[in-house]
C-alpha positions in Angstrom: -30.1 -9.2 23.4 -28.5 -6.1 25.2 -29.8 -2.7 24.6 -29.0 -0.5 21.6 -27.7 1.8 24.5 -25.4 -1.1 26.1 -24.8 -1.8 22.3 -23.1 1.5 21.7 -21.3 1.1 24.7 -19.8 -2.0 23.5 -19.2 -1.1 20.0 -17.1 2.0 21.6 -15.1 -0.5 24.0 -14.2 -3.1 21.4 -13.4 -0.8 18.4 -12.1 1.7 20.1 -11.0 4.8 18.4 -7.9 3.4 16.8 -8.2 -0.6 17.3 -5.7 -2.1 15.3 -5.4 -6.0 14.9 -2.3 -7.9 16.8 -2.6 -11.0 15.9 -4.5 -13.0 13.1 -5.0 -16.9 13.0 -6.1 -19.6 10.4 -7.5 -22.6 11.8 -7.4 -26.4 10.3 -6.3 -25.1 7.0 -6.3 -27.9 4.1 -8.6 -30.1 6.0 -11.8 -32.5 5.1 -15.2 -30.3 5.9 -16.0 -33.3 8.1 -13.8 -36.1 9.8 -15.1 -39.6 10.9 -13.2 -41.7 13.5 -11.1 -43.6 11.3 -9.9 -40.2 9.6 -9.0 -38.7 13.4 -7.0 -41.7 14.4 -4.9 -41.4 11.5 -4.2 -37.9 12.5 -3.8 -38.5 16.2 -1.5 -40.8 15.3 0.4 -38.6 13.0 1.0 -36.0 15.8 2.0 -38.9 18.2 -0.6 -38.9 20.6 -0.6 -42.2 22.7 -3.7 -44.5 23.4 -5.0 -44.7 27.0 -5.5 -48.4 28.8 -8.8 -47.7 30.4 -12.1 -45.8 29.3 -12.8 -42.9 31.3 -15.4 -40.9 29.5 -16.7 -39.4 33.0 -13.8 -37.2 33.6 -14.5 -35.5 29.9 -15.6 -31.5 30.3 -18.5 -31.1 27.8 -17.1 -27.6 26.8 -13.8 -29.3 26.2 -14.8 -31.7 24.0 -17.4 -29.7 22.2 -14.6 -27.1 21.4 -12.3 -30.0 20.0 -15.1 -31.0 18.1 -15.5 -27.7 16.5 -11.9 -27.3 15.7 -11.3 -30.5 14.1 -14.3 -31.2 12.3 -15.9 -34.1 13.9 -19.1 -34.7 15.2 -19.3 -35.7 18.6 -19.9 -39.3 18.2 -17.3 -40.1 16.5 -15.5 -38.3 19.6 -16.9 -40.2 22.1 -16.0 -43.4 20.2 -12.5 -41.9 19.7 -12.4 -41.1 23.5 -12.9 -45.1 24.4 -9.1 -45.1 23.3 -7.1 -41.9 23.8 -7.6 -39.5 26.7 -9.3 -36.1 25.9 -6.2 -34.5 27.5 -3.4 -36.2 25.4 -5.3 -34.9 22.1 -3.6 -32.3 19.8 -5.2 -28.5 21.6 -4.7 -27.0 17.6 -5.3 -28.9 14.5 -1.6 -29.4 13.2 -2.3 -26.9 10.0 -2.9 -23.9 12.0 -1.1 -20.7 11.8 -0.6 -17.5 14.3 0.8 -14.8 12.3 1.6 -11.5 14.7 1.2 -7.9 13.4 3.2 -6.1 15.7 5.3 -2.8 14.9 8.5 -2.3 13.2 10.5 -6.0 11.9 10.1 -8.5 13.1 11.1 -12.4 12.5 8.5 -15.5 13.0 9.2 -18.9 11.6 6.9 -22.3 10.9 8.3 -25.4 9.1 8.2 -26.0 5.8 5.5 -27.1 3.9 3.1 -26.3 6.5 0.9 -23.9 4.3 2.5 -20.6 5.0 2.3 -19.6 1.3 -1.4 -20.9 1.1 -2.3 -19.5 4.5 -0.6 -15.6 3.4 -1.6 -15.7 -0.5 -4.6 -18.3 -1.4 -6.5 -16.6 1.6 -5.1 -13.5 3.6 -4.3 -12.1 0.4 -8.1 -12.0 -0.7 -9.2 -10.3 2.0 -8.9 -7.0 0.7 -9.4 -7.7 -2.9 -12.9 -9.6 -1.6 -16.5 -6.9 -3.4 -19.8 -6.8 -2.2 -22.2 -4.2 -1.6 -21.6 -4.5 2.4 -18.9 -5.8 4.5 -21.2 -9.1 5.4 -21.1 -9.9 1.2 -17.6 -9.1 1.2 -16.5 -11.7 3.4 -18.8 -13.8 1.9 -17.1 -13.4 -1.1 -13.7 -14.1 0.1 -14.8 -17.3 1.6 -16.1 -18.2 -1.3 -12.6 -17.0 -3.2 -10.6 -19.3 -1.0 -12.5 -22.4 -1.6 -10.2 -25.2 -3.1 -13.0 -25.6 -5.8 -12.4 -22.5 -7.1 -8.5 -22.2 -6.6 -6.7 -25.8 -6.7 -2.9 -25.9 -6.6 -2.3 -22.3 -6.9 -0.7 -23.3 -10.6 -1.0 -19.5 -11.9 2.4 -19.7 -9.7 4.7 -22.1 -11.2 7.4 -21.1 -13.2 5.8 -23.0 -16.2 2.6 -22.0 -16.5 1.6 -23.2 -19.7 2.9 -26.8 -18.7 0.7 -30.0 -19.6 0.2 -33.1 -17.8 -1.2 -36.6 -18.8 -4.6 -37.8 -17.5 -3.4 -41.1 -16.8 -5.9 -42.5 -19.7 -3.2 -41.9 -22.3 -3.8 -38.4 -23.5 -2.9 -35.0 -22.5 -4.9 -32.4 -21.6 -4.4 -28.6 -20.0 -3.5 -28.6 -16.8 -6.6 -26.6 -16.2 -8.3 -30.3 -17.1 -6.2 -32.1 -15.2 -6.7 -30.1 -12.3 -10.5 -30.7 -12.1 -9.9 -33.9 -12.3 -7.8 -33.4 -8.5 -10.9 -31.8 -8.0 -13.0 -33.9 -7.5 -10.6 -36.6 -5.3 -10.1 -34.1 -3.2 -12.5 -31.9 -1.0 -10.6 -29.2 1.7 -12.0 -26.7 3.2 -9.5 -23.5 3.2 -9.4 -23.1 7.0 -12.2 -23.3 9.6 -12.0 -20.4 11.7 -10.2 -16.9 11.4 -9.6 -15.2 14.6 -7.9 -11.9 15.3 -7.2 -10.2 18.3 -7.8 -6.4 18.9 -5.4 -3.3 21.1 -8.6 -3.0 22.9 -7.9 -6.1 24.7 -10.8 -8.2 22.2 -10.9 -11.6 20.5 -13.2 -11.9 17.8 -13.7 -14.9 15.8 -15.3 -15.7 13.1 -16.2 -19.7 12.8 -17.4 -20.6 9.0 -19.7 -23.6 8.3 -19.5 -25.7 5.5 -21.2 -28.3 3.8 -20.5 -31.8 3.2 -19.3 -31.0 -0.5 -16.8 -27.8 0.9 -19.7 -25.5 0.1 -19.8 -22.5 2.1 -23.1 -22.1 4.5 -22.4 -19.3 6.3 -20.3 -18.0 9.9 -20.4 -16.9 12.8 -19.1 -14.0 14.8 -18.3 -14.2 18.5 -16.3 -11.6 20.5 -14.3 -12.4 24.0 -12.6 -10.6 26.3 -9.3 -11.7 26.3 -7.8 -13.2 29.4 -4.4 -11.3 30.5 -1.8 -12.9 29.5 2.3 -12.5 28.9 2.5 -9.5 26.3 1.4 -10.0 22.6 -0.7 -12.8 23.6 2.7 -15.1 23.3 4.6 -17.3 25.5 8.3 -17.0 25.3 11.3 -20.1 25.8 14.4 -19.0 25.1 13.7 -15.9 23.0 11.3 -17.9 21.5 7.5 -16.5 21.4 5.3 -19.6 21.0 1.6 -18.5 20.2 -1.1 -18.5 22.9 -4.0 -19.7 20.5 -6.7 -17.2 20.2 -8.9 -20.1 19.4 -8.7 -21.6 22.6 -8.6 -18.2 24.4 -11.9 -17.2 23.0 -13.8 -20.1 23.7 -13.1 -20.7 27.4 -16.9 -20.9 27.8 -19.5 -19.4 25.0 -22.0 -18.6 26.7 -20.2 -16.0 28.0 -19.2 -14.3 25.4 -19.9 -10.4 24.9 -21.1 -10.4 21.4 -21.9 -13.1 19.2 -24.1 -12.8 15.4 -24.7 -15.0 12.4 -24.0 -14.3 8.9 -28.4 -14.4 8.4 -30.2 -11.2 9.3 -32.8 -13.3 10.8 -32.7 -14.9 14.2 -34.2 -18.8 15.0 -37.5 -17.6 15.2 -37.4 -15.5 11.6 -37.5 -12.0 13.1 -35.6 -9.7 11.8 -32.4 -8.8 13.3 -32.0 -5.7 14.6 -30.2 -2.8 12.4 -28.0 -1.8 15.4 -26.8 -5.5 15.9 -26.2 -6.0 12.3 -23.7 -2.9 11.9 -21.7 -4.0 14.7 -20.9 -7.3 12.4 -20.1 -4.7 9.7 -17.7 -2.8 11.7 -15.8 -5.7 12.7 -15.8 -7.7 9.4 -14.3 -4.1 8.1 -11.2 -4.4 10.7 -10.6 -7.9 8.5 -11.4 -7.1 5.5 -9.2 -3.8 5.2 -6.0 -5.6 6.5 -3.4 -5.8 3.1 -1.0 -8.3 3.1 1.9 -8.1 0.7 3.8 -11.3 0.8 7.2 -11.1 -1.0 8.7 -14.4 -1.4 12.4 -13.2 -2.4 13.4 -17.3 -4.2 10.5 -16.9 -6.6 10.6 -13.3 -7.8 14.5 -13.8 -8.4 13.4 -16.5 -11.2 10.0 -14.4 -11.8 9.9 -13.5 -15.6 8.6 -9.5 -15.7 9.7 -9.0 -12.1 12.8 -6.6 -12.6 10.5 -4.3 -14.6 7.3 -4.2 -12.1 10.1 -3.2 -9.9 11.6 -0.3 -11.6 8.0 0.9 -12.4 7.4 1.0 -8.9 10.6 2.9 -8.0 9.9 5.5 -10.7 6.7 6.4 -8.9 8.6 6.2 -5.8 11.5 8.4 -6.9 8.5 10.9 -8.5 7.7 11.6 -5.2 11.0 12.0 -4.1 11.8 14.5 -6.8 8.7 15.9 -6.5 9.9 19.2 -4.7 13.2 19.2 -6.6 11.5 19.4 -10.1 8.9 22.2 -8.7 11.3 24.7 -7.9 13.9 23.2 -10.8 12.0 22.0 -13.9 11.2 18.3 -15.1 14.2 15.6 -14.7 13.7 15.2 -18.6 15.2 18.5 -19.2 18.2 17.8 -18.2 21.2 15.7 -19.7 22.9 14.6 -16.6 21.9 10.2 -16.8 22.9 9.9 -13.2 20.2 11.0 -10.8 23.1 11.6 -7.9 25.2 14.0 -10.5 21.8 15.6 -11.5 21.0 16.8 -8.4 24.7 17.5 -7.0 25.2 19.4 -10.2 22.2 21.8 -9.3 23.3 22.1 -5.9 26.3 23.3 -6.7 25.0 25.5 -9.0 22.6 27.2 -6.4 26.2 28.9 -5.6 26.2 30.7 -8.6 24.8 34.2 -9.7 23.0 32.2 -12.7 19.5 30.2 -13.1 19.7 26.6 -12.0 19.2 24.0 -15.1 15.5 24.4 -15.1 14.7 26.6 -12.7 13.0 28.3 -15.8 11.2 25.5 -16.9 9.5 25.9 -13.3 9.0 29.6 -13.2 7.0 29.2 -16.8 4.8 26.7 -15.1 4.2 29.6 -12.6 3.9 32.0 -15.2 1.3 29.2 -17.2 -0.7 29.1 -13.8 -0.7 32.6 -13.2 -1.9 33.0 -16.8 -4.7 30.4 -16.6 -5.7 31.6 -13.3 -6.1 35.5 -14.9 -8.0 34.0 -17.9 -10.4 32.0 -15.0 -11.1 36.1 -13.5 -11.9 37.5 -17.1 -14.4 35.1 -18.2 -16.0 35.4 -14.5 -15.6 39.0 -14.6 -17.1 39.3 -18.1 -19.7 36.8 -17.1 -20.6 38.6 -13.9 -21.0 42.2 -15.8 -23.8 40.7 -18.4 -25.6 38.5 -15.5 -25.7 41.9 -13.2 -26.3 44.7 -16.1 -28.2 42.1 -18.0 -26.7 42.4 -21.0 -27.0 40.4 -24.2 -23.3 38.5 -24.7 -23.9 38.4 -28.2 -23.9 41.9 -29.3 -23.9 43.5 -26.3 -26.7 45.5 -26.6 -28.4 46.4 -23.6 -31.9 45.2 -21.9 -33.3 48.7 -21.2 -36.4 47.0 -20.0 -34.3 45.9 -17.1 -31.6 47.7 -16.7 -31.2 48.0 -12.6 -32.6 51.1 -10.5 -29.5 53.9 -10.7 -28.1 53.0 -14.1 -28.1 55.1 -16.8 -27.8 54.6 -20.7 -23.9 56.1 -20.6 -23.1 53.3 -18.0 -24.5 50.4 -20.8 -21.8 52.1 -23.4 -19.3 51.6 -20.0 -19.9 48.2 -19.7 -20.0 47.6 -23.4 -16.1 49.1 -23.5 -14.9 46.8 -20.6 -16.9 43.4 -22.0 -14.8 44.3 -25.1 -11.8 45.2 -23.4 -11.6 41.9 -21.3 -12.3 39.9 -24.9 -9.1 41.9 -26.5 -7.1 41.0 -23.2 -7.5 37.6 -23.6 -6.4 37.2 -26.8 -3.4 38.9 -26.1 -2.9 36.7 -22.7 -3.0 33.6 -25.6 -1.2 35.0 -27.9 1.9 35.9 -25.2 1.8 32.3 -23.7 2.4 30.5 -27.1 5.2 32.9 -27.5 6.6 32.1 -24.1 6.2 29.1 -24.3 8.5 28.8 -27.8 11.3 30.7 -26.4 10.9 28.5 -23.1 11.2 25.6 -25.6 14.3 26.6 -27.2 16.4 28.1 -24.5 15.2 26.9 -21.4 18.9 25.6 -20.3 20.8 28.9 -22.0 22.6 30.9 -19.5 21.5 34.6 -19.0 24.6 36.2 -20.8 22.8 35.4 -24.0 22.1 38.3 -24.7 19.7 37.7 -28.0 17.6 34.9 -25.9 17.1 37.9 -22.8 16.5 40.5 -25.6 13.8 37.9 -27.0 12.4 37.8 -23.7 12.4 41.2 -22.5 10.3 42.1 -25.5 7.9 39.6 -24.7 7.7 40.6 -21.2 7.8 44.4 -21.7 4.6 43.8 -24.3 2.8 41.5 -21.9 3.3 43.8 -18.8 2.2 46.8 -20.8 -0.7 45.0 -22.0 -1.8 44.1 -18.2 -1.6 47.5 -16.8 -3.0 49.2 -19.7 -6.2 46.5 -19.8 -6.4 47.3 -15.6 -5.7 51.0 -15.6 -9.1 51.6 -18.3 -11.1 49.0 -17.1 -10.4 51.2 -13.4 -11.2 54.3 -15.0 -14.0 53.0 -16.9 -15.4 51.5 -13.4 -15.0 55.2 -11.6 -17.0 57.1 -14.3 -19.9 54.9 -13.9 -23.1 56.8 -11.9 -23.0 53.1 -10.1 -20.6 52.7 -7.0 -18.4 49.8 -8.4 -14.5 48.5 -8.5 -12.5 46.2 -9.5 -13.2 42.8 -8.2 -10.5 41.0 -5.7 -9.8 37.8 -7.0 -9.3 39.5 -10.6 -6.6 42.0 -9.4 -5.1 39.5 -7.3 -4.9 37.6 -10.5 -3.5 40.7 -12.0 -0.8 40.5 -9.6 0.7 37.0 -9.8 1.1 36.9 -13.6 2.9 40.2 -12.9 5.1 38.2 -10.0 5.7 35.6 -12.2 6.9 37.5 -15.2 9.1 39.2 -12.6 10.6 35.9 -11.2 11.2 34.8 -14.9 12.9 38.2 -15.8 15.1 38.8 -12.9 16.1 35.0 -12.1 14.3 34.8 -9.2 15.4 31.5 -7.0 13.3 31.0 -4.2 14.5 31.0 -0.6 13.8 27.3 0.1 15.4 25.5 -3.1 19.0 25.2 -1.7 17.2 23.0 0.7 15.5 21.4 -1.1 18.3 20.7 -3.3 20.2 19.5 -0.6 17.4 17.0 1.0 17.1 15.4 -2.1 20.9 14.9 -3.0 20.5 13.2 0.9 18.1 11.1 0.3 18.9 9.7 -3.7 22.6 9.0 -1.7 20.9 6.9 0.9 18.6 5.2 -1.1 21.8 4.1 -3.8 23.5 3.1 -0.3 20.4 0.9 0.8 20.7 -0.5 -2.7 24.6 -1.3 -2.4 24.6 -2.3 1.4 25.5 -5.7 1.2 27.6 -5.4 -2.2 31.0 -3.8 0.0 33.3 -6.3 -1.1 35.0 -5.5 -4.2 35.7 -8.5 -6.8 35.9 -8.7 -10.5 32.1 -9.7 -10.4 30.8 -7.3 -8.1 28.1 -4.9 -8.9 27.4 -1.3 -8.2 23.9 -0.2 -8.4 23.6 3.4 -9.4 19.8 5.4 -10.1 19.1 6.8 -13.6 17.2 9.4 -14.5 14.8 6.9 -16.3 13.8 10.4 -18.9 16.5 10.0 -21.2 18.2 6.9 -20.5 17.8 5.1 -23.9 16.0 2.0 -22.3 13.9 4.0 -19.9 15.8 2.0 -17.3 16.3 3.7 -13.5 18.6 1.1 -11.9 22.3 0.5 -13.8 24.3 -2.8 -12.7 27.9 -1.5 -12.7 30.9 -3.6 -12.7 33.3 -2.4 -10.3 36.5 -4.3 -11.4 37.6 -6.7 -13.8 38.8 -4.4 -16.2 35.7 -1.9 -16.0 37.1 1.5 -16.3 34.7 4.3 -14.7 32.2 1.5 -14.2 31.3 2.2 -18.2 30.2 -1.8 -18.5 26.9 -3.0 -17.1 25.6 -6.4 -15.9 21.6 -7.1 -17.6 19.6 -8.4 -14.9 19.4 -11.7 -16.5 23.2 -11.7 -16.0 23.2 -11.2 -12.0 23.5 -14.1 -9.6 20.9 -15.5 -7.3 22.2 -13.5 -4.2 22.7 -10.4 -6.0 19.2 -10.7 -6.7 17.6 -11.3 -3.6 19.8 -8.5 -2.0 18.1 -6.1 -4.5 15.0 -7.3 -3.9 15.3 -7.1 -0.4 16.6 -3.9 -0.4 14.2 -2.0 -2.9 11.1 -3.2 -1.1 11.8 -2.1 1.9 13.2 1.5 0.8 9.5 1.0 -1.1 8.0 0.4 2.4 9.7 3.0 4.2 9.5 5.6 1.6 6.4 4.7 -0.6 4.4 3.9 2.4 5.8 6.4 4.7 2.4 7.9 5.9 0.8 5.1 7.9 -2.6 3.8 6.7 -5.3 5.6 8.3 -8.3 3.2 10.1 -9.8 1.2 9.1 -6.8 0.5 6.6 -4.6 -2.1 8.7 -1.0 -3.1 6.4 1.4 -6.0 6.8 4.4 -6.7 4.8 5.8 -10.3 4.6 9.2 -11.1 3.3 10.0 -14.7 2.6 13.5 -16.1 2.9 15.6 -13.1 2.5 18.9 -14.8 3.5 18.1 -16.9 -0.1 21.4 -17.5 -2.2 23.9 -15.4 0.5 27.2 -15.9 1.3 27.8 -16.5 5.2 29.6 -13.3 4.4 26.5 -11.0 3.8 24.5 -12.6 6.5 26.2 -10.0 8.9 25.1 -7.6 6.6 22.1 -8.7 6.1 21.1 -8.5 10.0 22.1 -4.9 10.4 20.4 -3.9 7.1 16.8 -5.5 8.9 17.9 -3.8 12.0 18.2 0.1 10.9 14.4 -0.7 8.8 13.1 -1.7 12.3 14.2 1.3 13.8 13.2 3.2 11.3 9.3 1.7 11.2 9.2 0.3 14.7 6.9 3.5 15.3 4.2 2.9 13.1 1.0 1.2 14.9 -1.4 0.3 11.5 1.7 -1.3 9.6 4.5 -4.3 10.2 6.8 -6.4 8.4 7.3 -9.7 9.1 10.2 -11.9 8.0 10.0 -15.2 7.8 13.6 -17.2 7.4 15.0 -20.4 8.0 18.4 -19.1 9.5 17.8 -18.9 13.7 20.7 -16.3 13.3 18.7 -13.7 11.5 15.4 -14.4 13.2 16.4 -14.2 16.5 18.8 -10.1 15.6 15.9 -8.4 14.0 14.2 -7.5 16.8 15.9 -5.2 20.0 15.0 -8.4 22.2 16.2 -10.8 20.2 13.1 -12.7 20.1 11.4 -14.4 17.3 7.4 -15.9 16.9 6.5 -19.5 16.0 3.8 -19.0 13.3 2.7 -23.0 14.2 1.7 -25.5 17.1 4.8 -26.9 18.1 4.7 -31.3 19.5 7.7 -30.1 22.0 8.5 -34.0 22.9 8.5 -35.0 18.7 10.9 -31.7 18.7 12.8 -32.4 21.9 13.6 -36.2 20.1 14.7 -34.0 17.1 
């Protein structure tokens, strides 16, 4: 083993200060832990590979056929026996069921046939990863081996549209399908995948090889790091726009033995010493680059049929549009105070009114939070102030009689009577600071949206304000003069005058209408951005017909269903767009154009702060051209187009789109290139 100092080194070159993964790969996913002869030559026939005339087991590289050993799951006589028929160099280099997914900036399309275990590959395993608990990051991946293991997860039937569904044993009865499915169980024995490997920005391979036993058991991995070779850019090799994967698996295993890390999953070595600490947290740094990488796989056909999915939506567009409003509502009051339904109007309406020589709805909703802060914040000085007087003078907080036995040097018995007046000062004060904020906050209650000609509700107030001031000034201007007749130098303490002040500000603010310099900005931003968003939202629904739909944001507080997206007819007799379509009611590509839409505004927006390391993110959208018209397709491309632009920056996020339609794949991007996710036979797809 190398050095703890060469260790360190190493540790620095392959992590890096912001290493970021590129690529991530799934190896011989849905396969046997162990293949025989007979098994292989099934499979090699499968993939059309062609039996040779004559044996010629000399000219077969060792390394060569030890790796395809490895990667296929059989043992190397059964190779060699295999190899008295087929050449070593006609075999398959990738099992068939493998899968390259790239992580790289921005949108970007990659495609794989169907059926190939996409959906598997991104949510019965890559999904797990950052959901996978342990007390260290060695447990942890344990644990998400473990989690993947068709023993524990068979069918992925938590997923179908009927969940509850039952199906016969064939022994003429039925039983749950939970039953039934151990039955499969035991018939079938897959291991999830055999290796995961992922390649690093600091020009790294690591992979991480998992044994099993015979009965798909997990027994452990192993974790080698390569240098990669260079190669084109993104480790891919592109024909005709096409980026066809150069497989990590076979990058990284060029030769082992010269590898620049490698470590088991056991803290012991072969001879039962104990590993070195050093050695075993460079395995927990690099199982934490993997296990922090959170996939969100949105596969647009299914959630359009999904029961529950239009409302997990809107509740996470109500948290989205929280933040949006967040500024708004600080400087204008709570959304619920208002009666506008339509979010757009709402703010306009206050923007407009920022032109007038009267409050903005709410803006005194917000000052009274200032003036509750302010108020809570003064109370926090007087019991800290009071507190601070007994623990100096050592007085008794019960009766405030004083400790003459240790009463500090230089204080006499007329500064105890002193202190004794402001302790009972300070108690009054605060009374009278609770007794003012319950009345503020009943005359906030009732005419929070009146304008200031009423004259009664500023009369109301200008008592209240007028007592409260007087009552801070006087409590500040004794406990002062108190403080300068005492034999002892002291003054008023900072923090409690500076609390003195800001109730005072606030009251002001309150009384005079104060509106502070940035809210017609403010204002205006979020008009902006709730205009963008609804255009997002409408993008591909331009064409008017009777059926169309209009999507337009509520202001969820007082719509009557707590709803924040309407569906508005725009014709067929729907005057002012009064009737609304249920989402029950809308068609399959109105759907997945909504859905489309409001997860990435949810990416952008939601997500707009990138991850920070070791957090890695990848978004995968399934099908998004689902149940379009060749009409919207166009649309559809630009829409994918502005989100790249718009996220092509970010280095510890992507989104990936996976599609069917060559069209859309091949316009995300600004190169108008697209990855294969799979292993392509070119001569099977050539003869296609």
């Amino acid at each position: 083993m190398e050095s703890n100092a060469n260790l360190t080194e190493l540790m620095s070159e392959v992590l890096g200060p912001e290493a970021t993964i590129q690529r991530i790969e799934l190896i011989d996913m849905l396969s046997p832990p162990k293949r025989n002869a007979t098994m292989m030559e099934k499979y090699l026939k499968g993939v059309g590979s062609i039996s040779k005339q004559e044996s010629n087991l000399d000219a077969v590289s060792s390394h060569a056929a030890e790796r395809f050993s490895r990667l296929f799951g059989i043992n190397r006589g059964e190779l060699f026996e295999l190899l008295d028929q087929y050449e070593l160099s006609s075999l398959p280099e990738v099992p068939i069921r493998s899968l390259s997914i790239p992580l790289e900036p921005g949108v970007n399309g990659a495609w794989a046939p169907n059926g190939y275990g996409k959906t598997f590959a991104i949510r019965n395993i890559l999904q797990k990863l950052q959901a996978a608990s342990g007390s260290s990051n060695t447990m942890r991946f344990e644990n998400f081996v473990r989690s993947c293991n068709l023993k524990n997860n068979f069918d992925n039937y938590e997923n179908k549209l009927i969940i509850n569904g039952w199906q016969s044993d064939r022994q003429g009865s039925w039983r749950a399908i939970e039953e039934s499915s151990n039955l499969s169980r035991e018939k079938n024995k897959l291991v999830p995948f055999r290796e995961l490997n992922f390649s690093l920005s600091s020009g790294k391979i690591v992979s991480i090889r998992v044994d099993y036993g015979a009965d798909c058991d997990y027994q452990g991995f192993t974790i080698i790091v390569h240098q990669m070779d260079p190669t084109p850019i993104n480790n891919s090799q592109e024909f005709e726009s096409v980026k066809v994967p150069l497989w990590l698996c076979l990058k990284s295993n060029i030769d082992d033995s010269k590898n620049i890390f490698s470590i088991s999953s056991d803290d012991y070595d072969a001879d039962g010493e104990e590993i070195d600490y050093d050695y075993l947290d460079f395995r927990e740094k690099l199982l934490e680059l993997i296990l922090n990488l959170a996939i969100d796989y949105v596969e647009i056909p299914r959630l359009s049929y999904k029961a529950g999915f239009f409302e997990e939506i809107s509740a996470e567009f109500k948290k989205y549009l929280s933040i949006v409003l967040s500024d708004f509502e600080s400087d204008n009051g709570p959304i619920a105070e208002y009666g506008q339904l339509y979010l757009s109007s709402l703010v306009h309406e206050v923007k407009n009114q920022n032109t007038e020589a009267r409050p903005p709805d709410g803006l005194i909703i917000s000052l009274r939070r200032d003036i509750e802060l302010a108020i809570s914040e003064l109370e926090d000085s007087v019991i800290d102030y009071h507190n601070d007087l007994i623990q100096e003078y050592y007085l008794n907080s019960f009766d405030y009689q004083p400790l003459m036995s240790n009463v500090p040097d230089g204080w006499s018995d007329q500064d105890s009577q002193y202190v004794k007046e402001i302790l009972h000062r300070l108690d009054e004060f605060r009374k009278q600071l609770s007794s003012f904020d319950n009345q503020l906050a009943q005359w906030v209650h009732f005419n929070a949206n009146f304008l200031p000609a009423n004259l009664e509700s500023k009369m109301v107030f200008t008592t209240l304000k007028r007592n409260i001031v007087h009552e801070i000034e006087e409590m500040a201007e004794d406990i002062s003069t108190i403080l300068s007749q005492m034999s002892v130098e002291t003054e008023l303490p900072e923090p409690f005058a500076e609390s003195i002040s800001a109730v005072l500000e606030s009251i002001s603010r309150i009384s005079e209408w104060v509106t502070p310099d940035s809210l017609a900005a403010i204002v205006s931003s979020t008009t902006e951005k709730i205009s963008q968003i609804e255009n997002m939202l409408n993008s591909n629904l331009r064409v008017k017909t009777p059926w169309s739909i209009r999507v337009k944001l509520l202001n969820w507080m007082i719509e009557p269903n707590s709803n924040v997206f309407a569906f508005e007819y725009e014709g067929g007799g729907s005057e002012g767009g009064e009737f609304r379509a249920t989402w029950d009611t809308l068609s399959f590509g109105q759907k997945s154009n909504f859905i489309l839409q409001t997860i990435l505004i949810l990416e952008e927006g939601i997500n707009q702060n990138e991850p920070k390391r070791p957090l890695q993110r990848c978004l995968i959208i399934d099908e998004p051209e689902a149940g379009k018209a060749e009409a919207w397709v166009s649309q559809l491309i630009e829409d994918l187009q502005q989100h790249h632009l718009r996220l092509k920056s970010r280095q510890r996020s992507s989104v990936l789109i996976l599609s069917h339609r060559g069209v859309v794949l091949d316009s995300i991007s600004e190169d108008g290139s697209y990855a294969l996710m799979h292993a392509p036979s070119f001569q099977k797809e050539v003869e296609d």
